[in-house]
Structures are given as C-alpha cells and as structure tokens.
C-alpha positions as CSV (number, residue, x, y, z in Angstrom):
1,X,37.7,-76.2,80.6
2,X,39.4,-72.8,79.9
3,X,41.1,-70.6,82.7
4,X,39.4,-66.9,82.3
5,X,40.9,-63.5,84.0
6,X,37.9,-61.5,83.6
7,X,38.4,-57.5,84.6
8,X,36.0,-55.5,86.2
9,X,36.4,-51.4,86.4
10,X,34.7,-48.9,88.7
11,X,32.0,-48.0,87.0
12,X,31.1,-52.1,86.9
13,X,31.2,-52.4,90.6
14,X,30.0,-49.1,91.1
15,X,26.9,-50.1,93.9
16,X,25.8,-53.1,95.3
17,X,22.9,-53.7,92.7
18,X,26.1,-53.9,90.1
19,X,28.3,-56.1,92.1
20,X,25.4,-58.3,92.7
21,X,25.4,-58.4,88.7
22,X,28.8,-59.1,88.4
23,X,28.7,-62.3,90.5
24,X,25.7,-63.3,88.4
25,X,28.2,-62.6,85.0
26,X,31.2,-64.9,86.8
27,X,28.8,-67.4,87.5
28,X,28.2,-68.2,84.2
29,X,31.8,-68.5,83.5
30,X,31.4,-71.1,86.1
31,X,28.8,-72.7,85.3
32,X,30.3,-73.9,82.0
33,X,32.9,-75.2,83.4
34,X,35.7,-72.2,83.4
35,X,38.2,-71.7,86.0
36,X,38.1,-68.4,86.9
37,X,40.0,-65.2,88.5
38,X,38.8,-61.8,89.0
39,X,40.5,-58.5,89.0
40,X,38.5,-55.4,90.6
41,X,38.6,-51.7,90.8
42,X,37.3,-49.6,93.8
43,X,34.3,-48.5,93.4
44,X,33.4,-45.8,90.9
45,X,34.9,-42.7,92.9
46,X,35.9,-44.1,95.6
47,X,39.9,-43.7,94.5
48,X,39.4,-40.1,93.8
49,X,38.2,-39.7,97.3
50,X,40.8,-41.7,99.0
51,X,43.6,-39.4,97.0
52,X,41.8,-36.5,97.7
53,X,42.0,-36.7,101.3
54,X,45.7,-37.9,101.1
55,X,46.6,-34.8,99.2
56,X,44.2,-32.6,102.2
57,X,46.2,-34.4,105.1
58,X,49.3,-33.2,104.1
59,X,50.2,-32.3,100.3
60,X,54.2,-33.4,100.9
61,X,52.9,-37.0,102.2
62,X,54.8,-40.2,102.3
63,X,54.3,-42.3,99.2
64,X,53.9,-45.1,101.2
65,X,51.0,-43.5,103.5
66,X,49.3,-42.8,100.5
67,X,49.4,-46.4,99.1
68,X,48.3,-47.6,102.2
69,X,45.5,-45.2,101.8
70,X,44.1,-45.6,98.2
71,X,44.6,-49.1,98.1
72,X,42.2,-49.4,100.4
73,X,39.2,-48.8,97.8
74,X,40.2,-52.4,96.5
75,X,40.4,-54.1,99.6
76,X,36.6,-53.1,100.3
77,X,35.2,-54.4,96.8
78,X,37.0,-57.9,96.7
79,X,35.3,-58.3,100.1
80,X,31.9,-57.4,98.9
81,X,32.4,-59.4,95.4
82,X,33.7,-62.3,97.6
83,X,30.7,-62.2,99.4
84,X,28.2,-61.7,96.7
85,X,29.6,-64.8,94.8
86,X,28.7,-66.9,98.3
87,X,25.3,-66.0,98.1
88,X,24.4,-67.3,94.9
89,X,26.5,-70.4,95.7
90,X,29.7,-70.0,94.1
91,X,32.6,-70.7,96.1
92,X,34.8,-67.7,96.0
93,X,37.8,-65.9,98.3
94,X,39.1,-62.4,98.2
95,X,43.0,-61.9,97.5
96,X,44.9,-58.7,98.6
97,X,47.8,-58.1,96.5
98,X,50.3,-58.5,99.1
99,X,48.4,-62.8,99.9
100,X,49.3,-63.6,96.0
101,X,51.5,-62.0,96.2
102,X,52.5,-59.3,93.4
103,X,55.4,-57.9,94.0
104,X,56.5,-55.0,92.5
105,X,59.6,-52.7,92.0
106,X,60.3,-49.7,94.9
107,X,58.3,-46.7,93.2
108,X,55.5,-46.1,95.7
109,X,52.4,-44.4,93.7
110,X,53.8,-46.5,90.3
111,X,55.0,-49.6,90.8
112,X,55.3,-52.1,88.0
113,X,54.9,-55.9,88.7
114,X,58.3,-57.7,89.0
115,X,56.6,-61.3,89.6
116,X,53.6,-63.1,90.6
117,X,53.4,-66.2,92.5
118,X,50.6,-67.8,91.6
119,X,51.2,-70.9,93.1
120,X,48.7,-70.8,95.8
121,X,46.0,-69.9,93.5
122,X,46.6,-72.2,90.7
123,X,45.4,-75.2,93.4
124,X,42.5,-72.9,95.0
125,X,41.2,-72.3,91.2
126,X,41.8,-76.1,90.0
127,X,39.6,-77.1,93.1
128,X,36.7,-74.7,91.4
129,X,36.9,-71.7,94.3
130,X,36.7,-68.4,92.1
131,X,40.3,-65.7,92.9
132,X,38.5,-62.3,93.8
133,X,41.8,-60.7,93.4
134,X,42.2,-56.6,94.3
135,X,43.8,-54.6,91.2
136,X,46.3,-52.0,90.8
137,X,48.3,-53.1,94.0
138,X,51.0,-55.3,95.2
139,X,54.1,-55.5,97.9
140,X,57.4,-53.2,97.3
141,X,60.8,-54.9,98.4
142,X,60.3,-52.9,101.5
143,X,57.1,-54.7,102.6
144,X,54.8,-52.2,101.6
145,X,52.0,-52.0,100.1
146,X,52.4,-50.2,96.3
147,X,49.9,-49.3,93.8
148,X,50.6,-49.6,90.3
149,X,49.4,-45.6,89.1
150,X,46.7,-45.3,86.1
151,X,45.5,-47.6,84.4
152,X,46.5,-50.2,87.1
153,X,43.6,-53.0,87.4
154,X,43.8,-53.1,83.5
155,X,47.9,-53.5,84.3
156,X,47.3,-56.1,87.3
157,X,44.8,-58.4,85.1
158,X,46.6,-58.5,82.6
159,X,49.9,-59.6,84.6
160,X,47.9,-62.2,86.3
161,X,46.5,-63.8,83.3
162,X,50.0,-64.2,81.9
163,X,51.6,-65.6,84.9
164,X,48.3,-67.9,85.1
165,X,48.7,-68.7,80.9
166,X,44.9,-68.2,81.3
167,X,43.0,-68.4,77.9
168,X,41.6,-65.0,77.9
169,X,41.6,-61.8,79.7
170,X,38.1,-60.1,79.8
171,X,38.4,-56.3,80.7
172,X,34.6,-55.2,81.3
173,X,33.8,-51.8,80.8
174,X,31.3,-49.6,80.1
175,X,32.0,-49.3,76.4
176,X,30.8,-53.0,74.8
177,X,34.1,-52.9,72.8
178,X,36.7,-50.7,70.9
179,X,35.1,-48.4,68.0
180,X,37.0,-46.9,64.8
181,X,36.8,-43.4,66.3
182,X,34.6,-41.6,69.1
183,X,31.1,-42.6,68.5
184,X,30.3,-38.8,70.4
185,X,31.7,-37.1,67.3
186,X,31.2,-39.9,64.7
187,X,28.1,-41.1,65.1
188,X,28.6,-43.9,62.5
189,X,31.8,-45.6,64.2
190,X,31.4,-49.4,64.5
191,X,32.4,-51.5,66.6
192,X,35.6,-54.0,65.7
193,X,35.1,-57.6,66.0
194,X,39.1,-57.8,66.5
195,X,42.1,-55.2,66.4
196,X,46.3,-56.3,66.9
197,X,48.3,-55.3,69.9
198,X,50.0,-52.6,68.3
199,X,46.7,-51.2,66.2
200,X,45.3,-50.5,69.6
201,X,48.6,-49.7,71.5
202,X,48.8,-47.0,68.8
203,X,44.9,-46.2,69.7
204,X,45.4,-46.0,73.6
205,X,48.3,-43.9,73.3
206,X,46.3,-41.9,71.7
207,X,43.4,-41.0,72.9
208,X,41.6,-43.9,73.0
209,X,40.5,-44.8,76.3
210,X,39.0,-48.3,75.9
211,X,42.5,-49.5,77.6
212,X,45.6,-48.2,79.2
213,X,48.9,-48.3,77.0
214,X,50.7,-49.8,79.5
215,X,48.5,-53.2,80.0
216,X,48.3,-53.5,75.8
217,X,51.8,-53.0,76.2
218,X,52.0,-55.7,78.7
219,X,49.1,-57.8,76.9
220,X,51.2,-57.9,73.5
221,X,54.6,-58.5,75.2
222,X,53.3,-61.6,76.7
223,X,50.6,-62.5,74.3
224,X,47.8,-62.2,76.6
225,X,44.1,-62.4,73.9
226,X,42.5,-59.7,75.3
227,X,38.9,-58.9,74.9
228,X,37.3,-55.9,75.8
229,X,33.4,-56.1,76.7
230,X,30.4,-54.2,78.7
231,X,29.5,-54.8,82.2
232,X,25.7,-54.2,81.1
233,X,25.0,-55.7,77.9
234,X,25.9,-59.5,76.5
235,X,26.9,-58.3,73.1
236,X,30.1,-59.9,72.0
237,X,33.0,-57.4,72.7
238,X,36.3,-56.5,70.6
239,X,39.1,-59.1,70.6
240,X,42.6,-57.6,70.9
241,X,45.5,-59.9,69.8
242,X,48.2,-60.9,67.5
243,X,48.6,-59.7,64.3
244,X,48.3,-62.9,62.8
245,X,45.4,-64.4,64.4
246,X,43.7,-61.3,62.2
247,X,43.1,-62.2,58.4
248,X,45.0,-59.5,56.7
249,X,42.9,-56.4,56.4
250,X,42.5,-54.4,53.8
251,X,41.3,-51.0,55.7
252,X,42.3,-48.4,58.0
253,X,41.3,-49.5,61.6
254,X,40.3,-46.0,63.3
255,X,40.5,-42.5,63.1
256,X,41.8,-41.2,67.2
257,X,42.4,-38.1,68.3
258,X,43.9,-36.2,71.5
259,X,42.8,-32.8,72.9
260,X,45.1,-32.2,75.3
261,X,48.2,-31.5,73.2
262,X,50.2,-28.2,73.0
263,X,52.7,-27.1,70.6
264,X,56.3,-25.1,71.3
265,X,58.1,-23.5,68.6
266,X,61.7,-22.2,69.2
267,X,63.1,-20.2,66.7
268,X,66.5,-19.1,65.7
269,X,68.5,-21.8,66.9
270,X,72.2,-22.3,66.3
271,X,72.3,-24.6,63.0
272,X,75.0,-27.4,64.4
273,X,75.4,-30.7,65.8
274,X,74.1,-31.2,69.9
275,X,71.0,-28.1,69.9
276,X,68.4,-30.6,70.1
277,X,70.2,-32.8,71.9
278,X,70.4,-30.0,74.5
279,X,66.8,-29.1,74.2
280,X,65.4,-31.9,74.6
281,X,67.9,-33.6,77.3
282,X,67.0,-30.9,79.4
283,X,63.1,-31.8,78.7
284,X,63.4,-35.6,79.3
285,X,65.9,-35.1,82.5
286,X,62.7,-33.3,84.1
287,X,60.5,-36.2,83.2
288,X,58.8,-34.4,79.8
289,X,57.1,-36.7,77.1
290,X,58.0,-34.7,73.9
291,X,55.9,-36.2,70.4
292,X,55.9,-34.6,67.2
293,X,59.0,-33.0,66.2
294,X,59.5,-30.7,63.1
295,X,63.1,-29.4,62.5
296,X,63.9,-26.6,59.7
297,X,66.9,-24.8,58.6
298,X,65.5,-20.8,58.1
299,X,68.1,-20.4,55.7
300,X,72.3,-20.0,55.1
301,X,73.7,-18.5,58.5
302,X,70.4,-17.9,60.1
303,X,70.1,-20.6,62.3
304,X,66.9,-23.2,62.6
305,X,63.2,-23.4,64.1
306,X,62.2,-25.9,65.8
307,X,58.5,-27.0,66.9
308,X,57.5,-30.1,68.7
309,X,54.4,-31.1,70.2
310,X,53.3,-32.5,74.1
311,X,51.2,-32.9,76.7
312,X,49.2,-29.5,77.2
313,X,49.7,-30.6,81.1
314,X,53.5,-30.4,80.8
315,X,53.6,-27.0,79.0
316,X,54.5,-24.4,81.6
317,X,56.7,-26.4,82.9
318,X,58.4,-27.1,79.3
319,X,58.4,-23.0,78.6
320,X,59.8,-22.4,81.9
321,X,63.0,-24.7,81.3
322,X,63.3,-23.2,77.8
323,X,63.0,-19.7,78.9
324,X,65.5,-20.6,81.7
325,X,68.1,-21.9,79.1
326,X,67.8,-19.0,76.3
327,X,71.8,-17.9,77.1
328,X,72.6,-21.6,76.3
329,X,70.5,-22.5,73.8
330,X,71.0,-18.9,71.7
331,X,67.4,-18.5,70.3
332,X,65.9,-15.2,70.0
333,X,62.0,-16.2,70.2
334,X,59.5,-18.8,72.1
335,X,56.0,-19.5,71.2
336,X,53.4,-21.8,72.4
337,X,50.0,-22.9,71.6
338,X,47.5,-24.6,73.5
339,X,44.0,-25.0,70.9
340,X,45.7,-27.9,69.1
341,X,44.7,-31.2,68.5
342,X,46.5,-34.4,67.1
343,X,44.6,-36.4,64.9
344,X,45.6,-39.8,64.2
345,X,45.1,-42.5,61.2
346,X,45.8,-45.5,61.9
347,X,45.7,-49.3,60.4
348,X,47.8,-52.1,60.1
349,X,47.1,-51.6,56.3
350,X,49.1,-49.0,55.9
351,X,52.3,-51.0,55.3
352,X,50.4,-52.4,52.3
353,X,48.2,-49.9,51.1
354,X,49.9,-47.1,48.8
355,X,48.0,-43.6,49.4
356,X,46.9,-43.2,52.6
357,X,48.4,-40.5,53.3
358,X,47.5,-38.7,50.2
359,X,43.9,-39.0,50.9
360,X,44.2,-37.8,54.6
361,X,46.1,-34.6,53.6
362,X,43.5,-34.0,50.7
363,X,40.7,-34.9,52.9
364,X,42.0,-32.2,55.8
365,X,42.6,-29.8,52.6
366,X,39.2,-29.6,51.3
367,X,38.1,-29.0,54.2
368,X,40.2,-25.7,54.7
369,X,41.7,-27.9,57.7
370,X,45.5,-26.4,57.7
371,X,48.1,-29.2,59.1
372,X,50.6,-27.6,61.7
373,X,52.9,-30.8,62.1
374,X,52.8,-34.2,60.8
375,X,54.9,-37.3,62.0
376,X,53.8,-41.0,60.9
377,X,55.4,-44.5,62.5
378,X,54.6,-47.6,60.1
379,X,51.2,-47.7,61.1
380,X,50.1,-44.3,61.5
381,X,50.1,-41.5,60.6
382,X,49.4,-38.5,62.6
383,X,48.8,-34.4,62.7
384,X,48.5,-31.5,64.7
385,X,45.3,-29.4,63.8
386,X,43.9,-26.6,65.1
387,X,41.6,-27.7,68.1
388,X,38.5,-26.0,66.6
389,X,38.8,-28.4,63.6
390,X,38.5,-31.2,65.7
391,X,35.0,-32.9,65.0
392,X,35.1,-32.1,61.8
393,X,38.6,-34.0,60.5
394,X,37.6,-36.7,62.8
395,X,34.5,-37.0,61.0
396,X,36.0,-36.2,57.5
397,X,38.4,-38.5,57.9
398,X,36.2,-41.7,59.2
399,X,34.1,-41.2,56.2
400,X,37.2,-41.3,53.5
401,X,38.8,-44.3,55.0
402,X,35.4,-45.7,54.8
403,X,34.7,-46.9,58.1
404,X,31.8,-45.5,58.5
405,X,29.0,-48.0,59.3
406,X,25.2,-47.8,58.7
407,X,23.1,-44.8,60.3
C-alpha cells in the first residue's frame, strides 16, 4: 500500500464532465490499494473572475477580503470532487484549508505554509476515506483565511505530501510530462522519462511552466518524488527527483527560454567600490528581481557601463528609480530594451561535459544570432538575444545538443 498526493489544476477540473473523470482517475488509485489525498484548483477561470471582481469592488481592498474572496473558487470544487467520488462509491470528504489545518505566515495574497497538521487525516486516510483537500489556501495567525499567490495548489500539494511522507506527489496537468524545450517551436522535443530537482528548478524559473519554482523548490528541499502527468491521457508522465535516483547522464536536459525579459544599460558610472551596491540596493529595497548582470570598465578615468537584465513587467518601474537617482549615482546615459529574450541551456551534464558552451556560442554565431549578455550557474548556461531570434536559437540549439527526437 503506497500513500499518493495526486494534484489536479484548473484546466483538470475545468466542468463537471472532467471532475467526473477525475474521480474515475482516483479511483483507480484506490482500487489498488493506495491511500490517497487530493489537492484541487478552482475551476479553469474561475480565480480570474473572483480577482477580477475584487479588484472592481474596490482597487485599494483589504488583503484579507480578497482571500476570503478567491479562495472561494476551491471551496466549490472540493465539494463537487467530494461528491463525485460518492457516486461511484468511493468514500471521500472535502477539507478546507483552515479543517487541516495549514497554517501559514501573515502575508495575505502570499502566504507560505508554516506547518500542517495532518493528524486528523492520517486516521481518516488509514481507514480508506479519500482527503479532497482545497489548494493554494490555509489560516494566517490572525484567523484568516490566506492564499498562498501563484503557483499555489502546486505549493499546497506538495507541502501536504511531505508532511504526510506520502510516496509520490502526482501534479496532473494538461501537458503529459516535462519536454526538452517548447514542443510549439521545436516540434521534435521529447518528452523526459525523469529530470533532478534542480534541472527543472532551473527549467521553471525559466520559462518552463510545467511547475512553479517555488513547489520544485519546496519538492527538492523536502525530497518530495514528484511526477508530472496529463489529466486526459494514461501515458506515463516525467518523474522529477533526486539527482541520484537518475543514472548519470551524459546530455544536456533542455533548451528554455523567457520572453518577457528587458535589458537596462547605465552608462558612465563612477569606477569605485559601493556603485552597484547602490544601484541595485535601491532595486531590491522596491522589491525588483534583477538577473543577468554585465559590469565593464570603459576605460582609465572614464568611469563604467553597466547592463543587467529583468522582468519586462518591472521595467518602468526600474527606469523610473534610476532616472530618479542620476545626481547620486553620477551617470550621464540610461537605455532600455524590451525585444529581448533569454535563452537558456541547461543539464546536469554540464559539470562533466567540457564544451558546452562552445557549441552554444558557435551554434548562436552561425546563425548570425548576436549574444547581448551571457551569465552561466553550474548547470546552465544562459543569454540574452534579440527577441526576434527567438524560435530559431531555440530550435538551433535543441538540434546541437542533440535532443531532438524522431519527426
């Protein structure tokens, strides 16, 4: 008998028809003999709609309010999944996150889980009942009601499988596993039988978005085997786990990419100790993720350039507390660019195999692909191209790693 935390997303409980299909998919856990727990989403839009009107009410609401609101979307699936799974004869209850309970830190609108008493439900699962438990919410030290932000039914199964030690976490989705790169642009991407914790931590962050960073995160910390599969086919999914449950590979695991990236270059900048320390104090202090960073010295007694790379969402913000420090900061120019791309290589191979980044400049290079910043971790390695360039290093690039599978 195995204990199984299976996962199921909007799109998978997007209509009656589908959550009558779930049940049928949990009953077959059951029927061999599994324990098993089940995290929901709301229903496929149903969030959006619930934030939405939050936002119309009254755009300076109460966090609180607005947890109580979009929390709701959960609330209305467990009940229906609940009931489902009595119908076809399995014996099943629905669990708010408050009845677990989960409780989480303060931060209405992004909590994190603190703890999880699973007490109750350890005795309701050993007596065969199936845990229809409501994701991405829990109870604040306040009493309240607190959802857990993006990504959190991914976050809350995850939690619940490690404070259950369950066997496996299923996260069903409607991808039937994670892929070496896009299968939209690379048509000949394959499907992994099994990728580490920090291959697809790496993946997630991103671009991938198979899984959220912060449950892979959570998944790896606690070493929760993950496995992502589809709600609508039985094909065998992708197994995420630790590095050494994986016979040493020999290739590079995927090609990712992220669109949504903009690039800041600041030029003229006093050469001396504390300048990017100021810049980018002042950045973080207003809550703004800064990746690639490219530092160079213009020459003797002219100062330094300095170009880094974000989140095209936080770039106005970014050139607005830039512009409003030139006095301080002494630069004498500010440019940004928003038709970049970062494309990312990336493999637990790489701490073995010499070259790899060789063939991924030289691949971009014959391909008249000019590379605007580069910055690599021990497993990847990563650039910023121009946007327009896009499908066709992604592409480039699958095919010289050789990932690419059969047409």
């Amino acid at each position: 008998m195995a204990l199984i935390v299976q996962k199921f997303g909007g799109t998978s409980v997007g209509g009656l028809d589908r959550i009558r299909k779930v049940a049928s998919r949990v009953k077959q856990e059951t029927d061999a003999g599994n324990q098993v727990a089940v995290v929901v989403s709301a229903m496929a839009g149903t969030t959006n709609q619930l934030v939405s009107w939050a936002r119309d009410i009254g755009p300076m609401h109460d966090a609180r309010e607005y947890d109580t609101i979009v929390a709701s979307g959960e609330q209305v699936t467990v009940g229906l999944l609940a009931i489902a799974l009595q119908n076809i004869g399995v014996d099943a209850r629905s669990w708010l996150g408050w009845q677990i309970p989960v409780r989480t830190d303060e931060v209405h609108g992004a909590a994190r889980i603190e703890s999880i008493d699973t007490e109750l439900m350890r005795a309701r699962l050993a007596s065969g009942q199936v845990a229809v438990v409501a994701g991405f919410q829990g109870i604040a030290p306040d009493g309240r009601i607190a959802t857990l932000g993006r990504g959190g039914s991914d976050t809350s199964a995850v939690a619940l499988a490690a404070a259950l030690s369950a066997d496996r976490c299923d996260i069903y989705t409607d991808v039937d596993g994670v892929y070496t790169t896009d299968p939209r642009i690379a048509p000949k991407a394959r499907k992994l039988d099994a990728i580490s914790f920090e291959e697809m931590l790496e993946m997630a962050s991103l671009g991938a978005k198979v899984l959220q960073t912060r449950s892979v995160a959570m998944a790896m910390r606690h070493n929760v085997k993950l496995q992502v599969r589809s709600s609508f086919s039985d094909a065998p999914g992708t197994l995420v786990v630790n590095e050494d449950a994986i016979v040493e590979q020999e290739k590079i695991s995927g090609i990712a990419y992220s669109p949504d990236e903009a690039k800041v270059t600041i030029e003229g900048l006093p050469d001396e100790p504390g300048t990017a320390a100021a810049i980018f104090g002042e950045l973080a202090a207003n809550h703004i993720n800064v990746d690639m960073i490219v530092q160079s010295a213009t020459g003797e007694g002219q100062g330094a350039d300095i170009t880094f790379s974000m989140g095209r969402s936080d770039l106005a913000r970014a050139m607005e507390l830039i512009n409003a420090s030139k006095d301080r900061l002494a630069f004498y120019n500010l440019s940004a660019a928003e038709n970049v791309t970062k494309i990312s290589v990336v493999g637990m191979a790489m701490r073995s195999q010499p070259g790899v980044a060789k063939t991924m400049f030289e691949t971009l290079a014959e391909r008249g692909i000019n590379i605007e910043v580069i910055s690599t971790s021990e497993i990847k390695i990563s650039v910023l191209i121009a946007s327009e360039y896009t499908e066709l290093a992604v592409r480039s690039l699958h095919t010289a790693f050789g990932l690419d599978g059969e047409d």
